[in-house]
C-alpha positions in Angstrom: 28.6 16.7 -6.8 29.9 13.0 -7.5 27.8 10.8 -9.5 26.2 7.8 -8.2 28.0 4.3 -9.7 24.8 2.7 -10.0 26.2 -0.5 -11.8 28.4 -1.3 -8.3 25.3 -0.5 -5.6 23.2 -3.5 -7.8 25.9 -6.2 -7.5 25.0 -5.9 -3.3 21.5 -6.4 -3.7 20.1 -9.8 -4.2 17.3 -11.5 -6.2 14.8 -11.6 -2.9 11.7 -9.7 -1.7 12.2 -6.8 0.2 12.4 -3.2 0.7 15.0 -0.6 -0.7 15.5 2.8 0.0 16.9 5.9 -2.0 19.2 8.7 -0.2 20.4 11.5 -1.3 23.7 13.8 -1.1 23.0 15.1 2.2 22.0 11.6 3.8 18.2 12.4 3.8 15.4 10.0 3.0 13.6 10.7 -0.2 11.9 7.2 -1.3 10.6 3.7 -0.1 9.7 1.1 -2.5 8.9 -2.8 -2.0 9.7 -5.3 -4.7 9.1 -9.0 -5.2 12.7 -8.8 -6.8 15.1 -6.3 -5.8 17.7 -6.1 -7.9 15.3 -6.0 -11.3 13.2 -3.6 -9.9 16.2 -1.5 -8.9 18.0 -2.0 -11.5 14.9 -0.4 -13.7 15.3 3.0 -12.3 18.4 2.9 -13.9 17.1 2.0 -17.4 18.6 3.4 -20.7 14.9 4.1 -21.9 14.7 7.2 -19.5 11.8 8.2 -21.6 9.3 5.9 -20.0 10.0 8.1 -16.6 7.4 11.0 -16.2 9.4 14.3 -14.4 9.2 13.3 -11.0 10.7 10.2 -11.4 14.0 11.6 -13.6 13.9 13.8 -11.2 14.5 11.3 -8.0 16.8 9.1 -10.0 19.3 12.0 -10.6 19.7 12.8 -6.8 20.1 9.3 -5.8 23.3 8.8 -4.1 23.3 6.0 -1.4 20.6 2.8 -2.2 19.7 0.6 1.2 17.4 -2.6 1.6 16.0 -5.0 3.7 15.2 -8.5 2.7 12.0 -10.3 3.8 10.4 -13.7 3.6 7.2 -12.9 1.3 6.1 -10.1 -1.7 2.8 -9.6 1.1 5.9 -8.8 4.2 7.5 -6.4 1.8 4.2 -4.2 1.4 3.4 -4.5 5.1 7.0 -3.2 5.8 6.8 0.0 3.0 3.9 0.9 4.5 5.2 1.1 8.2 8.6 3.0 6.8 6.3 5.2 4.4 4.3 6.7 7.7 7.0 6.8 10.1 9.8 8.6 7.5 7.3 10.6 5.1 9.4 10.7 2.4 9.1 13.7 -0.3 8.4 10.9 -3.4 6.2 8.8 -1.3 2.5 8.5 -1.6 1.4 8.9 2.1 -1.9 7.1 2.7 -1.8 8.7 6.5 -5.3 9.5 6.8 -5.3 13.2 8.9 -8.5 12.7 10.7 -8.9 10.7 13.9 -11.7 8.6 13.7 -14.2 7.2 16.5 -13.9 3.4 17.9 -16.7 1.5 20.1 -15.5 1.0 23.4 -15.8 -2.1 25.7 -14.9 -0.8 28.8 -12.4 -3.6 30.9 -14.5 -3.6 34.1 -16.7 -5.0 36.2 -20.3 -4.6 34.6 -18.9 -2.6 30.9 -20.1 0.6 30.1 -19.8 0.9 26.3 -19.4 4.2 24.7 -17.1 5.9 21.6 -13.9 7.3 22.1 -11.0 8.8 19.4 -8.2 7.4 21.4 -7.5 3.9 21.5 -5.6 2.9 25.5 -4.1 -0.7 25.5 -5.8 -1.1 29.1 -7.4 -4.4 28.1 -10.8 -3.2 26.6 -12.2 -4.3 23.4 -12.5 -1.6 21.1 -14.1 -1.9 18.0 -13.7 0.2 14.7 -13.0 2.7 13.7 -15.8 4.1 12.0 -15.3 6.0 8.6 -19.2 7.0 9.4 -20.2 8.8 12.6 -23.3 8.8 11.6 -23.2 4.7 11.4 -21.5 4.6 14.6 -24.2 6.6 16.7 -27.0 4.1 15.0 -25.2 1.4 16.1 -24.7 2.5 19.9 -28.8 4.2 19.4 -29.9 0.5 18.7 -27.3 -1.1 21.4 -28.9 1.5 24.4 -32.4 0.9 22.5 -32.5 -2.9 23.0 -30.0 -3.0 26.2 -30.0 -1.6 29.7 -26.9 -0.7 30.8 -24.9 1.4 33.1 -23.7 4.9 32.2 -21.9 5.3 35.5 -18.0 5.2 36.3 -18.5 3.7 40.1 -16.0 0.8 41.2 -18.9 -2.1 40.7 -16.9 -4.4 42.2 -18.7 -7.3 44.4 -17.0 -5.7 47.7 -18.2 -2.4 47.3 -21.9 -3.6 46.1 -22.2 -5.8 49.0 -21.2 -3.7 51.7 -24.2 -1.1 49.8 -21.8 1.8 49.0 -24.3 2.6 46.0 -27.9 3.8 45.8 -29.8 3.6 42.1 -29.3 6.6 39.9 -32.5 8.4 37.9 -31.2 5.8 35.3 -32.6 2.7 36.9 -35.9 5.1 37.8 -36.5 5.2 34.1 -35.5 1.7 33.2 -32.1 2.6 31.5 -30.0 0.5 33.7 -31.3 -2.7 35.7 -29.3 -1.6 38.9 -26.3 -3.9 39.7 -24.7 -1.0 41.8 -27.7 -2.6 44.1 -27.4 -6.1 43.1 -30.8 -5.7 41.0 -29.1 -7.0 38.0 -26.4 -9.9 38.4 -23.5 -10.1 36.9 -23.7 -13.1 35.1 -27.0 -11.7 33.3 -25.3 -8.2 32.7 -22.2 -10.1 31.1 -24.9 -12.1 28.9 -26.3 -8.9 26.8 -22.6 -7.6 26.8 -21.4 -10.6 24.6 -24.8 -10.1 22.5 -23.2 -6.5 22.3 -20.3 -8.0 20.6 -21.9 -10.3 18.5 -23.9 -6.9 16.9 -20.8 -5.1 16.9 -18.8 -7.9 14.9 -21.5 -7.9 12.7 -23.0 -11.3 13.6 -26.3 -9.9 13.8 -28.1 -12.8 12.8 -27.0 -15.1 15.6 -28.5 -12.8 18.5 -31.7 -12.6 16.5 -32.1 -16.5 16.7 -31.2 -16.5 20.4 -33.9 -14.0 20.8 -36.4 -15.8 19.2 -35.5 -18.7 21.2 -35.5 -16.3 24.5 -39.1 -16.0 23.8 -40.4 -19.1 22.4 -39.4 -20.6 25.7 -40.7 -17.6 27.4 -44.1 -18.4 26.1 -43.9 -22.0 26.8 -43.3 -21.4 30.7 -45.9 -18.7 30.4 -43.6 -15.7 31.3 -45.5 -13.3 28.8 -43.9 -10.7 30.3 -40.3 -12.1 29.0 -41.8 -12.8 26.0 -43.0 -9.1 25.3 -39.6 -7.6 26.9 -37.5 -9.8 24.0 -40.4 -9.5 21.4 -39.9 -5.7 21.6 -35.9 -5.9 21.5 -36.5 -8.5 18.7 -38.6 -5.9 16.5 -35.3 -3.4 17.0 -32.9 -6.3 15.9 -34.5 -6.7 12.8 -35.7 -3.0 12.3 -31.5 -2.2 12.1 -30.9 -5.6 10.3 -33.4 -5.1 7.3 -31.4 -1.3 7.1 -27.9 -2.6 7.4 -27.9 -5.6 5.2 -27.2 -4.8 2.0 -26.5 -8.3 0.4 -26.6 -12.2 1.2 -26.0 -12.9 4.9 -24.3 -15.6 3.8 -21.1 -13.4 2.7 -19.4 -13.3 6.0 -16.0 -11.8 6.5 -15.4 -10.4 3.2 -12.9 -7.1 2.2 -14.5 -5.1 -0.6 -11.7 -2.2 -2.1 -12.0 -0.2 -4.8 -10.1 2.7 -6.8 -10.9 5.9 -8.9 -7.9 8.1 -10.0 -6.9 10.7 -12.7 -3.3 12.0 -13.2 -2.8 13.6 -10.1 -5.0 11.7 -7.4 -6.8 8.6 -6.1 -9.4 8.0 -4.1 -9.8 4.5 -2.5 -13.0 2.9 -0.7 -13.1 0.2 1.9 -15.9 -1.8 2.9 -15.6 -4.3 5.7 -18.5 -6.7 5.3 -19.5 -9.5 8.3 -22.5 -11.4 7.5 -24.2 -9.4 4.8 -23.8 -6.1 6.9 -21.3 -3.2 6.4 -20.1 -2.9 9.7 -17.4 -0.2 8.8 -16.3 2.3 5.9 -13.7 4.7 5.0 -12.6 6.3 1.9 -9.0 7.9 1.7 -7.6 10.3 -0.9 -4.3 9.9 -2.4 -1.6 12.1 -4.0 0.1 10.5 -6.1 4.1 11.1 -6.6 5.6 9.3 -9.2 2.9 8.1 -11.7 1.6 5.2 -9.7 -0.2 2.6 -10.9 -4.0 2.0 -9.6 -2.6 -1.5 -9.1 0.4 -0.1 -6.5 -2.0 2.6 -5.3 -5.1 -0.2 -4.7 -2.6 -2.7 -2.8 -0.5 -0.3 -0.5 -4.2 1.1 0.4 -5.8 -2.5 0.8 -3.0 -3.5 3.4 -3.0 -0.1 5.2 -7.1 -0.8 5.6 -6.9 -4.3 6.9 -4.1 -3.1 9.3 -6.2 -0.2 10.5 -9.7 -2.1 10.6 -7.8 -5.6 12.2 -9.4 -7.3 9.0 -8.6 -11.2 9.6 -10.8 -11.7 5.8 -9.5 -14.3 3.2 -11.6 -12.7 0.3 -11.0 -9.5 -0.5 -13.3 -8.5 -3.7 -11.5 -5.9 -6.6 -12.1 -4.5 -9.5 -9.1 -6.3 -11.1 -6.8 -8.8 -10.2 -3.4 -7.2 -8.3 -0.1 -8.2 -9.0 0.0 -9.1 -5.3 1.0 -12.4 -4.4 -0.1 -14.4 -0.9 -1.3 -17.7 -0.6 -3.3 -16.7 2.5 -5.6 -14.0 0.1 -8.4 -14.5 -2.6 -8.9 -12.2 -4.8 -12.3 -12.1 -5.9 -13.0 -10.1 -9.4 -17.3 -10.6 -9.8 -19.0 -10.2 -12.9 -22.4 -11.2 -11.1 -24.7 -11.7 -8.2 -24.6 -10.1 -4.6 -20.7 -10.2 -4.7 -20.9 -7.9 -8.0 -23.3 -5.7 -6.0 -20.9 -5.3 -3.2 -18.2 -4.2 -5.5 -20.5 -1.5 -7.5 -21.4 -0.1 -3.7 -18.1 0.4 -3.2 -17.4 2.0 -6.9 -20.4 4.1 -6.4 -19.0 5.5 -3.1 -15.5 6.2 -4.1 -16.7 7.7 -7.3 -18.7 10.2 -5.5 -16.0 10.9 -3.2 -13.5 11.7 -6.0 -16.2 14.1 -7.6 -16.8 16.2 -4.6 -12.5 16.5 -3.8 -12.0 17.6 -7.4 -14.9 19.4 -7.3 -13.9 21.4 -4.4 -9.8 21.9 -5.4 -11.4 23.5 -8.7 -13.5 25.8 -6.7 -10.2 26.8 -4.9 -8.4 27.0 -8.0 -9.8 26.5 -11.5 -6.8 25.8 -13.4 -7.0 22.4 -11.9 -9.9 21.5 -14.0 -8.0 22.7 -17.1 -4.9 20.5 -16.2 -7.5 17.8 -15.3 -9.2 18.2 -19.2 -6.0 18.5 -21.2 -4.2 15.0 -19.2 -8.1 13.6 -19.9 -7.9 14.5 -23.6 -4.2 13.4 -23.7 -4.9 10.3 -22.6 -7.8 9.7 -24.4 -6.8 10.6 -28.1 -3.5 8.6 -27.2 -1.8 12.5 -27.8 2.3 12.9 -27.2 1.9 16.1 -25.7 -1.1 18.1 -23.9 -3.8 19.9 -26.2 -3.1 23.1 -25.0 -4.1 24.7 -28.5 -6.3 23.1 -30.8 -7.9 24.4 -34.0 -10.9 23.2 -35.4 -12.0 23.5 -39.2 -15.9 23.5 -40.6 -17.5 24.1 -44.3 -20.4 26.1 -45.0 -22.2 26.6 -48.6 -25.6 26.9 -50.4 -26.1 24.6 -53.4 -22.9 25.1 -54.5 -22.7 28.7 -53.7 -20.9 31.3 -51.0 -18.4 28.5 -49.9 -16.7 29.6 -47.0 -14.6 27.6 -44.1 -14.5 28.8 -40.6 -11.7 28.1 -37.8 -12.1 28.2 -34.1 -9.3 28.1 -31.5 -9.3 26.9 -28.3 -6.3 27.3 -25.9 -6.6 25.7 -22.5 -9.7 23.7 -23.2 -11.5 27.3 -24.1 -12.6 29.4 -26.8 -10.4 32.2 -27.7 -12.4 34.1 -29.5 -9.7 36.5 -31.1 -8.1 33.6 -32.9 -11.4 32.4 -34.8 -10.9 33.1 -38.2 -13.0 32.7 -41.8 -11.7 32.1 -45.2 -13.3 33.0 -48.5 -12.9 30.2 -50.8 -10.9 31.1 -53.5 -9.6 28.1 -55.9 -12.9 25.9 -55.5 -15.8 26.3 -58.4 -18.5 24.8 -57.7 -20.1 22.1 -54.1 -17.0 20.9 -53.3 -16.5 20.2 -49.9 -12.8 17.9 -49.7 -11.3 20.8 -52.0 -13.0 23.4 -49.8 -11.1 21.9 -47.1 -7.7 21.1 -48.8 -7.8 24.6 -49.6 -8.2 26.1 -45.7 -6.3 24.1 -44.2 -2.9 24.8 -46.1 -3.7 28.4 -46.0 -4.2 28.5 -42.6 -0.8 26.9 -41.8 0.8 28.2 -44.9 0.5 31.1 -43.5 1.2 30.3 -39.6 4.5 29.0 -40.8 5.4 32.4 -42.8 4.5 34.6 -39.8 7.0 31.6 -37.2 3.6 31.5 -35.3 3.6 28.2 -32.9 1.5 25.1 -34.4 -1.7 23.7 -33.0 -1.3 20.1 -31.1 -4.3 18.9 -31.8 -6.6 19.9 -35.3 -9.9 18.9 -35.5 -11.9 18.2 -38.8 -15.3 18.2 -38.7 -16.0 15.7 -41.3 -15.5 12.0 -42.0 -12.6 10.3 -43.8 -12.7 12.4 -46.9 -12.3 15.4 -45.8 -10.1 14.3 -42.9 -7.6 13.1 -46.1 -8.1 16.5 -47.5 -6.2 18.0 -44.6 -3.8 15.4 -44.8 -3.0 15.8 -47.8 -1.8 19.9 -47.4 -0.4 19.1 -44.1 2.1 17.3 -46.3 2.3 19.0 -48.7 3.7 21.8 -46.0 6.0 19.3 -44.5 4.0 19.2 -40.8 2.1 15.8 -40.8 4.3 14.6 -38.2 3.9 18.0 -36.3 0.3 18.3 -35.2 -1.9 15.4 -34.8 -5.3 15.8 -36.7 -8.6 14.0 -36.0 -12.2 14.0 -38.1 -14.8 13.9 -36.5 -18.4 12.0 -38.5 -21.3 14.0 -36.5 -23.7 10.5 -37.1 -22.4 8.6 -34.8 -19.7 11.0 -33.0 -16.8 8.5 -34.8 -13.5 10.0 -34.4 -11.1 9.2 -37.1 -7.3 9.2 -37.3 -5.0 9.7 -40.6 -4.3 5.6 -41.6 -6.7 4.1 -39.4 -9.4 2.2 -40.9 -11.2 1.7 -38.0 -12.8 4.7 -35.8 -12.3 5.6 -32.0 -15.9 5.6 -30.0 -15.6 7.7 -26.7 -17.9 7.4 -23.7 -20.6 9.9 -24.6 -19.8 11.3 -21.4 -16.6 12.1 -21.1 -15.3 15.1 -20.9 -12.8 14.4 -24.0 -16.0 13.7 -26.5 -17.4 16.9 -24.8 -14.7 19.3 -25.7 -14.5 18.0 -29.1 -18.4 18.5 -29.6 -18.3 21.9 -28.4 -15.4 22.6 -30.7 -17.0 21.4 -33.4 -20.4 23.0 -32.8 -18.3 26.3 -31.8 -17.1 25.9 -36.0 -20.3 25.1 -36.9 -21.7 28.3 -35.5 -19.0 30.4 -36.4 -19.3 29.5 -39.9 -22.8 29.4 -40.8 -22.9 32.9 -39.4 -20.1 33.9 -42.0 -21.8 31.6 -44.8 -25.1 33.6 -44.5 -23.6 37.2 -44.2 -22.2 36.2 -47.3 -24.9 34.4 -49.0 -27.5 37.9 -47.8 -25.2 40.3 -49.1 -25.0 37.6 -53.2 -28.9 38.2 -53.0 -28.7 42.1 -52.4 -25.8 42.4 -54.6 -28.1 40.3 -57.0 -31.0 42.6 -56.8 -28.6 45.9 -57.1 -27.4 44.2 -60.5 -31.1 45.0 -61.7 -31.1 48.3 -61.8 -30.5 50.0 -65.0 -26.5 51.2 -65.1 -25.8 49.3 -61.7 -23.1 46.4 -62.8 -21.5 44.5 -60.2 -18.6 46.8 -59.5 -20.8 49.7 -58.1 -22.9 47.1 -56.7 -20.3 45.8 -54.8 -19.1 49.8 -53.8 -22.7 50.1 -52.4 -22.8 47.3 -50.1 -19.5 47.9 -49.0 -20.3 51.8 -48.1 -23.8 51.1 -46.9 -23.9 47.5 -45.9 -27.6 47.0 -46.4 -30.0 48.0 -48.9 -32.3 49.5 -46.1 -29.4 52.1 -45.9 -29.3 52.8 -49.3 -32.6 53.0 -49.4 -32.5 55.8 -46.2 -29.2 57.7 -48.1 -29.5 61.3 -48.8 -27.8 62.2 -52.7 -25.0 63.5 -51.2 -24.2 60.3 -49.4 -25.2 58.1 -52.4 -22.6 60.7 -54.7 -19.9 59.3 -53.0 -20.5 56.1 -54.6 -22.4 57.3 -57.8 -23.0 59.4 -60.3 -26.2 62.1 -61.0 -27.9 59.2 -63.8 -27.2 56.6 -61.2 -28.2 58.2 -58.5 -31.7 59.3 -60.1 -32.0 55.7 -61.3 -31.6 54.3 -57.9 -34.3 56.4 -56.1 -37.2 55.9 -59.1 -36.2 52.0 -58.6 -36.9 52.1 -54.7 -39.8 55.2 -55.0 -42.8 52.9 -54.7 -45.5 53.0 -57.9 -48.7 54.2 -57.9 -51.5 51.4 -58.7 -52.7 51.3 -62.1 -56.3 53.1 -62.7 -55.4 56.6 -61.3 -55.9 57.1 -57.6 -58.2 55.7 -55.0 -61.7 57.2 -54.4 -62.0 58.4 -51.1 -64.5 57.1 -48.8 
């Protein structure tokens, strides 16, 4: 296969905003990009520094054999046009923000007296459609409170003023129960009908407020001309108006026309929320996952997201509110980051939303298949402790001892974010005298590894001390002394105020307390903890029964040590019959043994009986 001259294909493409496209060998489509200048952002695939590629993207670069582009007038023209190619060529390194489901739309019906209803397909017949609605559930409130407050027809007959003059049409069962007013019969006129169809619009746009002041004025000039009948008809629609008003409006009415978008994302997906807000009152919704390709950015994810909303919703908004500040560029758009009042409360609605959407997607793809939540935890932890590879093993180190005495360490291993329990391992100190807890671990630690490296066994990628920065220096210091301290990345951990502490660094790293990172490092080092208290106290039981053994005339610490290690307990040496205990000791020792544990009769002879 002939390699692509890379150098040649940028001298075509110019300085401008616009769209390119990569082919490969057999002529098929694989990627779309938009750039505010072609030829740098281009030419950046083809970087020296191929390192600051993840997989995917080496991967696309290397089958790259034909580059196209399309100039435009604006950086805002070059998204729009991206996203159009993106859904109608799907290419394999794409993001596709296609959402799968068909969602519902309000229909205005273009007739003669509207009928208004919801619908999935949208017909260019001339009817207003509004939508669509991320929420069925907010959808059906809004057509409840629409047949609530309105009477309107539900019929598909011709209404037209020929047919209702020459009285082709008798009233339904509808009109019987006061659902519709009649204009098949002429009962209703037009005019009047068309009247509650533009209040209809006014709800549906949002603009809620405006028919609940030309209700009130409906009925103050009811009242006036004494029509109290009037007055209690728009009275009772009023009380629905503001019944769905004081539900719907979630901040100042005076935010009208606003955009709210906002973005949660791990390694391998985002999830983007849209709120469209007119007048204080969410009047639609929708939250879209995304798969992301080639390592892209929240800020590429947010924008191409944010255009294909507005495009999808007909969003005519200047201010659209974001968590950050995107790199896009239109004079036509605000961007509004709030760090206060009823604008900060529509953003945090919209983080709260997307946040709970992206819980209960990961959620159920772990269900499905659990070593996503391990790939999940390991890219976390990467990220997080600013690792160069994933912590797929790590070993953590603790020290246990009692006033100086029985000092032990203790090991655990987890591999994949969990305990393997075959791989713990305890060491008996052996070159420390006396409480000292930085030797203790100096000592363990170039064992441990000492010993990993003699047997070729792979190294950890992440070691955890449990300790501050003394004893996190103590494991420095035999990691170099072993030549590895470039190998394995090791962290200490204070347990005070969960400070994690790296080699050199003066300063400590505080992580959220709940993340999932901080998490897997507390259990880790609670894990150690555990194992090696355990060990510390088998050890520090059997010192005080090998103590006691020493007490018995012609029992040193040798056969001490024997008996313990033949019987384990002194309950069982107790229980041993002579031929068990001659396995161990001699016919003095033995006698000795039993008289020591045969219990003594009280001084003064024995008790009278009663």
């Amino acid at each position: 296969m002939s390699s692509f001259d890379h150098k040649t294909a940028l001298t075509a493409i110019p300085h401008k905003p616009g769209v390119y496209q990569y082919w490969d060998a057999d002529g098929k489509l694989m990627y779309i990009g938009k750039a505010k200048d072609l030829r740098n952002r281009v030419g950046s695939y083809f970087n020296s520094d191929k390192n600051q590629f993840n997989g995917k993207t080496r991967v696309l670069v290397s089958k790259i054999r034909k580059i196209t582009f399309t100039i435009v007038d604006t950086e805002i023209d070059a998204w729009l046009l991206e996203n159009s190619l993106i859904k109608k060529h799907q290419p394999k390194f794409n993001i596709n923000l296609k959402d799968d489901k068909t969602y519902p739309w309000i229909i205005v019906k273009n007739e003669n007296y509207p009928r208004i209803y919801w619908t999935r397909k949208v017909i260019k017949d001339g009817s207003t459609y509004f939508g669509p609605y991320g929420s069925i559930g907010m959808m059906h409130t809004i057509l409840d409170l629409i047949k609530e407050t309105y009477a309107l027809r539900t019929c598909s007959l011709p209404l037209n003023d020929k047919n209702i003059a020459e009285g082709k049409f008798k009233v339904c069962l509808e009109y019987q129960i006061g659902n519709c007013k009649g204009p098949c019969q002429a009962y209703q006129t037009e005019s009047d009908y068309d009247k509650n169809i533009g209040e209809i619009k006014e709800i549906l746009n949002g603009k809620i407020g405006n028919v609940i002041r030309d209700v009130k004025n409906v009925i103050k000039k009811a009242s006036e001309d004494l029509n109290f009948e009037m007055a209690h008809q728009y009275a009772r629609r009023l009380e629905v108006l503001e019944k769905y008003q004081s539900k719907s409006t979630v901040v100042n009415s005076a935010i009208t026309n606003v955009d709210v978008v906002s973005i949660a994302s791990d390694e391998r997906y985002a999830f983007v929320n849209y709120l469209k807000v007119m007048n204080g009152t969410i009047i639609q919704t929708q939250t879209i996952e995304v798969k992301k390709q080639l390592d892209e950015s929240d800020d590429e994810i947010l924008t191409s997201a944010m255009l294909d909303f507005r495009t999808k919703f007909s969003s005519t908004s200047r201010e659209i509110i974001v968590p950050f500040e995107p790199l896009l560029e239109d004079e036509s758009l605000r961007f509004t980051v709030p760090k206060l009042g009823e604008k900060k409360k529509l953003l945090e609605l919209s983080q709260k939303n997307v946040l709970f959407f992206k819980k209960e997607k990961l959620n159920q793809y772990e269900k499905l298949n659990p070593d996503l939540r391990t790939d999940r935890i390991l890219a976390t932890m990467q990220k997080d402790l600013r690792l160069t590879q994933l912590p797929q093993h790590i070993e953590c180190f603790d020290n246990s001892n009692f006033q100086g005495k029985y000092p032990v360490s203790a090991i655990v291993v987890f591999k994949d974010a969990k305990p393997s329990k075959k791989d713990y391992r305890h060491f008996n100190v052996k070159t420390v005298e006396g409480p000292n807890d930085f030797a203790t671990m100096e000592e363990a630690v170039f064992r441990r590894y000492k010993r990993m490296l003699d047997e070729n066994t792979p190294l950890p990628q992440l070691i955890i001390i449990d300790g501050g920065k003394g004893q996190l220096s103590s494991a420095v210091k035999s990691l170099k002394l072993l030549g590895i301290e470039n190998k394995v990345t090791v962290i200490g951990i204070a347990k005070r105020l969960e400070e994690l502490f790296y080699p050199g660094d003066s300063y400590p790293l505080y992580l959220d307390k709940k993340s999932e990172t901080l998490k897997v490092i507390q259990q880790l080092r609670d894990e150690a903890h555990r194992f090696g208290i355990t060990f510390h106290r088998k050890k520090r039981d059997q010192g005080t029964l090998k103590t006691e053994l020493e007490q018995i005339p012609g029992i040193g610490k040798t056969t001490a040590d024997k008996l313990l290690t033949q019987f384990k307990s002194v309950k069982k040496i107790k229980e041993a019959t002579e031929k068990e205990l001659a396995e161990v000791l001699n016919k003095k020792q033995i006698v000795t043994l039993q008289e020591y544990f045969t219990p003594q009769p009280p001084k003064g002879g024995a008790e009278n009986p009663l």
